[in-house]
C-alpha positions as CSV (number, residue, x, y, z in Angstrom):
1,X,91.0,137.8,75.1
2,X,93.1,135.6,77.2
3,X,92.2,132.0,76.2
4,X,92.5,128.7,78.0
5,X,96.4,128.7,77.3
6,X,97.0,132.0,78.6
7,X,95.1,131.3,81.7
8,X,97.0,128.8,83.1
9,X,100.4,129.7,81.7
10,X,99.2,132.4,84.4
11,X,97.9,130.2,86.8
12,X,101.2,128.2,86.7
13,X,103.2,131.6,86.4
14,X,101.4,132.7,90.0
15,X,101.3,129.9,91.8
16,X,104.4,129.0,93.3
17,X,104.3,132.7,94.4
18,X,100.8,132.2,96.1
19,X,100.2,128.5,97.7
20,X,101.4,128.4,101.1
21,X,101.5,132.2,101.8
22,X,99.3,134.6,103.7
23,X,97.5,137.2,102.3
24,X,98.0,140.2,104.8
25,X,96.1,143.0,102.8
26,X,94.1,143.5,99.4
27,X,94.3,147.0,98.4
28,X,91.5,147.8,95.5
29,X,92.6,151.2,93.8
30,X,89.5,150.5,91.0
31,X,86.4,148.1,92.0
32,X,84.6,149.2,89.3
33,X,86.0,146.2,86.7
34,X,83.4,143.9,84.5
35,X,81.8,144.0,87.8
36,X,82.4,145.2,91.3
37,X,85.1,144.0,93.6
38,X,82.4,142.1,96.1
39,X,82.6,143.5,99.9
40,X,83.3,139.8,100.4
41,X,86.4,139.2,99.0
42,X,88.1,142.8,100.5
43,X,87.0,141.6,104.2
44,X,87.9,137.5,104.1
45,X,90.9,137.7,102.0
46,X,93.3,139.5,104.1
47,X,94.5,136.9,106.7
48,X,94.0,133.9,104.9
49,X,96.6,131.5,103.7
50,X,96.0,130.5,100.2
51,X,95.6,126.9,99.9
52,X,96.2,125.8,95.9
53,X,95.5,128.1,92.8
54,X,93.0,125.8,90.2
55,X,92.0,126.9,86.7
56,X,88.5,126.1,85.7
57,X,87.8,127.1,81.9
58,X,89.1,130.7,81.7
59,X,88.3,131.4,85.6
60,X,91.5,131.3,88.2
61,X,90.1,130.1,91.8
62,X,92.5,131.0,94.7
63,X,91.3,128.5,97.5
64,X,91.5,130.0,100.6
65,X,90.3,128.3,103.7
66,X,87.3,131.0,103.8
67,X,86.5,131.0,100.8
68,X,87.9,131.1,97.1
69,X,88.6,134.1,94.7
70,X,87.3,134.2,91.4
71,X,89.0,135.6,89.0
72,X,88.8,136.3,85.3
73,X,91.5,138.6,83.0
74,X,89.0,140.0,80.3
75,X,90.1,140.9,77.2
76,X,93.4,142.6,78.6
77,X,93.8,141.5,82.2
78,X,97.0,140.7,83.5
79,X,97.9,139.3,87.2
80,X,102.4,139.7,87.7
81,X,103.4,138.8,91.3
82,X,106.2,142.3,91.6
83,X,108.4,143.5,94.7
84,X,106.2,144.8,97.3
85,X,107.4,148.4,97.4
86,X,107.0,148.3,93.1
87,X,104.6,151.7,92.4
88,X,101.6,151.6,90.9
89,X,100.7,152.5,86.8
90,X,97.5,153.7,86.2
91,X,96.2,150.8,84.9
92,X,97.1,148.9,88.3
93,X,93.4,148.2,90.2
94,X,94.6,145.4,92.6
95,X,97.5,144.6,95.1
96,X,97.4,141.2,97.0
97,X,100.1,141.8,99.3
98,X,101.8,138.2,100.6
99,X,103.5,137.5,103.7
100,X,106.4,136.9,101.3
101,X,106.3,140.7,101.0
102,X,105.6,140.4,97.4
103,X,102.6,141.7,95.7
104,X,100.0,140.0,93.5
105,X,99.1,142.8,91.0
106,X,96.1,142.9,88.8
107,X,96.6,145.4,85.7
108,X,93.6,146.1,83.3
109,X,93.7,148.6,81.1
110,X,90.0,148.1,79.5
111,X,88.6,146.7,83.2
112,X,86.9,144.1,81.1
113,X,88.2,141.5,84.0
114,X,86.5,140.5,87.3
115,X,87.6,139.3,90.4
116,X,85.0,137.7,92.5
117,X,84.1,135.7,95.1
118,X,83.0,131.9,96.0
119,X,81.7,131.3,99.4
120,X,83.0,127.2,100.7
121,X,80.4,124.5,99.2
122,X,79.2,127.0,96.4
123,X,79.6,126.6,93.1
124,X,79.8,130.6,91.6
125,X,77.0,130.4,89.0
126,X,79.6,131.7,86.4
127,X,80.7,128.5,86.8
128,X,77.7,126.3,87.2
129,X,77.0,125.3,83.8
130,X,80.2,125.0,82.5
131,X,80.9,121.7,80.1
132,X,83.9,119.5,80.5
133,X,87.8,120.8,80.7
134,X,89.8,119.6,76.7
135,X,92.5,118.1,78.3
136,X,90.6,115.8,81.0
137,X,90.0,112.1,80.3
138,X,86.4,112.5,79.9
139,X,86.6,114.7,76.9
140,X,87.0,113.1,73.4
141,X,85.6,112.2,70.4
142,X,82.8,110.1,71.6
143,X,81.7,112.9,73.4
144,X,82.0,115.4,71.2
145,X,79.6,113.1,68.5
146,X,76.6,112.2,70.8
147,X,76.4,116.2,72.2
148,X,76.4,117.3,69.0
149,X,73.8,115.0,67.3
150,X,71.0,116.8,65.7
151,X,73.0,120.2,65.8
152,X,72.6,122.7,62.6
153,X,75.3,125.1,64.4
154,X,78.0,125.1,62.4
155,X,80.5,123.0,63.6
156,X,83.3,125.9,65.3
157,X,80.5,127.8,67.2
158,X,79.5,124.4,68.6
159,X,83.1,123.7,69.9
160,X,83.5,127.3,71.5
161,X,80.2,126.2,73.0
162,X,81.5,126.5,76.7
163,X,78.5,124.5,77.8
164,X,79.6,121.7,75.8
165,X,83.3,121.9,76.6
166,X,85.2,125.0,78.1
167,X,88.4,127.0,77.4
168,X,88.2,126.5,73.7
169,X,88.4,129.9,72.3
170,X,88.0,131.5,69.0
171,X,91.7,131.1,68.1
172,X,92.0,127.1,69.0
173,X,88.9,126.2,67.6
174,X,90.2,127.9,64.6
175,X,93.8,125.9,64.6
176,X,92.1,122.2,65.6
177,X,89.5,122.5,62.6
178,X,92.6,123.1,60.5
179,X,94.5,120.7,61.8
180,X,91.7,118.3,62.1
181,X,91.0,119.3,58.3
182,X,87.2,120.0,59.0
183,X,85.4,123.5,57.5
184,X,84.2,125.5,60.6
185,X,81.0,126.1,58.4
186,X,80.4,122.4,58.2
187,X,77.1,121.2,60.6
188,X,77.8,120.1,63.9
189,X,75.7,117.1,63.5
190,X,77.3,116.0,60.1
191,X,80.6,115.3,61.5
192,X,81.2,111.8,61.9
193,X,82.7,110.1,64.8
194,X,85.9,109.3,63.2
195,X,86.1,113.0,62.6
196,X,85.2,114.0,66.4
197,X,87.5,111.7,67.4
198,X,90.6,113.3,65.4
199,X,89.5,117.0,66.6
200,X,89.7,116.1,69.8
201,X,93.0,115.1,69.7
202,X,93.6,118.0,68.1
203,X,91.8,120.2,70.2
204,X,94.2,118.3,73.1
205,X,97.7,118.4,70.9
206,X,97.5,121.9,70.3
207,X,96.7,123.2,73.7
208,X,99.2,121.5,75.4
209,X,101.4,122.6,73.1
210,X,100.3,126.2,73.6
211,X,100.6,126.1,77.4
212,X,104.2,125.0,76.7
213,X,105.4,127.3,74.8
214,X,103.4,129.9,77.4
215,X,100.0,131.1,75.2
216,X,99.7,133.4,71.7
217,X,100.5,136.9,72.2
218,X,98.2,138.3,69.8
219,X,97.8,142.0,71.5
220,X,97.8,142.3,75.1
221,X,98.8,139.0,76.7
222,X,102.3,138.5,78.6
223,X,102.4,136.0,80.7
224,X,103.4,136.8,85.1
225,X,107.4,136.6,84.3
226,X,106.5,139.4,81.9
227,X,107.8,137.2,78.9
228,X,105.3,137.2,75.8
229,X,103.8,133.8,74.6
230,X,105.3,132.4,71.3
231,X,102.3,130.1,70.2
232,X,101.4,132.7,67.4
233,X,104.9,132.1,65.6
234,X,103.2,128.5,65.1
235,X,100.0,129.6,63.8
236,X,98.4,127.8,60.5
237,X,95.8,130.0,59.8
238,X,94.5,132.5,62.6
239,X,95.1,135.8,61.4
240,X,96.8,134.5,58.4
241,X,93.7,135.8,55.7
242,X,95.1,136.2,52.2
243,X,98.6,134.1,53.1
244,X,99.1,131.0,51.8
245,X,98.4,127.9,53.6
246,X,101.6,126.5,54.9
247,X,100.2,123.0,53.9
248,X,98.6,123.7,50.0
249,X,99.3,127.4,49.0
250,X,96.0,128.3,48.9
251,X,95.3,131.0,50.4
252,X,93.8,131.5,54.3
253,X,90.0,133.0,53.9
254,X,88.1,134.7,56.6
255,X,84.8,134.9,57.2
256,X,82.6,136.3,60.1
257,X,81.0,133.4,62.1
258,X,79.1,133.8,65.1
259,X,80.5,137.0,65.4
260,X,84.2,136.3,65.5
261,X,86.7,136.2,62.6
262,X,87.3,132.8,61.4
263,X,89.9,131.5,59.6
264,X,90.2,128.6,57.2
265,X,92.0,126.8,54.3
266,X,89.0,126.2,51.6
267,X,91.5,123.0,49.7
268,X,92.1,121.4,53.0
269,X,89.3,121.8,55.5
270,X,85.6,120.0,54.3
């Protein structure tokens, strides 16, 4: 799935293509995605000029002066902004067409994505109870110490804990623990502040450096230009089980935890 990179190496991809312009149709070929195209976003998108394209977590919002779209890539969405008269694949559910007489085209092969819609002064509740964004001021170690006080989860389901802060997915968490030198097994509430403090810079270090080098293409990710992202040639130990640690030799485990494959050094994360 798309993580926080991804999204807004898309979001930054799209929007120079989108603010400014008017939306003069939506064409839906497939509203059946993760869940239906909303009647609202058919009728009050056409006609409206787009205003700014935000990412929040994993979510684009396309702020339009009626309203904003929500929308989310699932495990292999994709949005590419294409020539106008550019046919459709099968796997193409969703033309935007611009004033610009480009098209905004929404591929999804597994329709595991969503595109939604936010009425003005309403907060979508997919987005209600999200925590913090990594790379705002207000995130950082202190943070990360007093919210996980008291916590028995181990310490890498606590930090893809979108409640707690969003957009760290299970391939970050994975490369900040490393880099950080903390055991993803390792209590939430038994890491110190110090600790906390060096993941989040961590946490902050790597995705920035992620979103410049345009995200980690891992299966199904290309970002709008139609260029892949070349994080995953910088990877220390996502996906890397059995290979040695670039750092100590010792080689990368995996384990299952909380459901997703996670990857570790067992010399230099405790």
């Amino acid at each position: 799935m798309p993580e926080l990179p991804e999204v807004e190496t898309t979001r930054r991809g799209i929007a120079p293509h989108l603010v400014g312009r008017r939306i003069e149709a939506v064409v839906v070929r497939q509203a059946r995605l993760r869940w239906p195209i909303p009647k609202a976003l058919r009728d009050k998108l056409p006609g409206q000029r787009v205003d700014a394209v935000e990412r929040r977590a994993k979510y684009l919002l396309v702020h339009t002066g009626a309203g904003s779209a929500l929308l989310h890539l699932g495990m292999s969405g994709s949005l590419r902004v294409l020539a106008g008269t550019t046919a459709p694949g099968t796997h193409d559910h969703v033309d935007w067409h611009l004033d610009s007489g480009r098209i905004l085209r929404y591929t999804d092969p597994r329709r595991f994505g969503s595109q939604l819609w936010q009425p003005p002064g309403v907060t979508h509740e997919l987005l209600a109870d999200l925590g913090p964004e990594p790379l705002d001021e207000d995130f950082g170690g202190a943070y990360l110490w007093k919210k996980s006080r008291g916590r028995m989860a181990p310490v890498k389901t606590f930090l893809m804990d979108q409640k707690i802060v969003v957009g760290v997915g299970n391939i970050y968490a994975a490369e900040a623990l490393f880099a950080a030198g903390i055991h993803p097994h390792r209590a939430a509430g038994s890491v110190s502040l110090a600790r906390y403090e060096r993941l989040a810079e961590e946490v902050k270090r790597i995705l920035d450096h992620a979103i410049a080098r345009g995200g980690t293409t891992l299966r199904d990710f290309i970002s709008p230009d139609g260029t892949p992202g070349y994080f995953e040639q910088e990877l220390f130990v996502y996906g890397r089980a059995d290979e040695p640690c670039k750092v100590c030799d010792t080689p990368i485990r995996v384990v299952t935890l909380g459901q997703r494959s996670t990857f570790y050094c067992p010399r230099c994360q405790r």
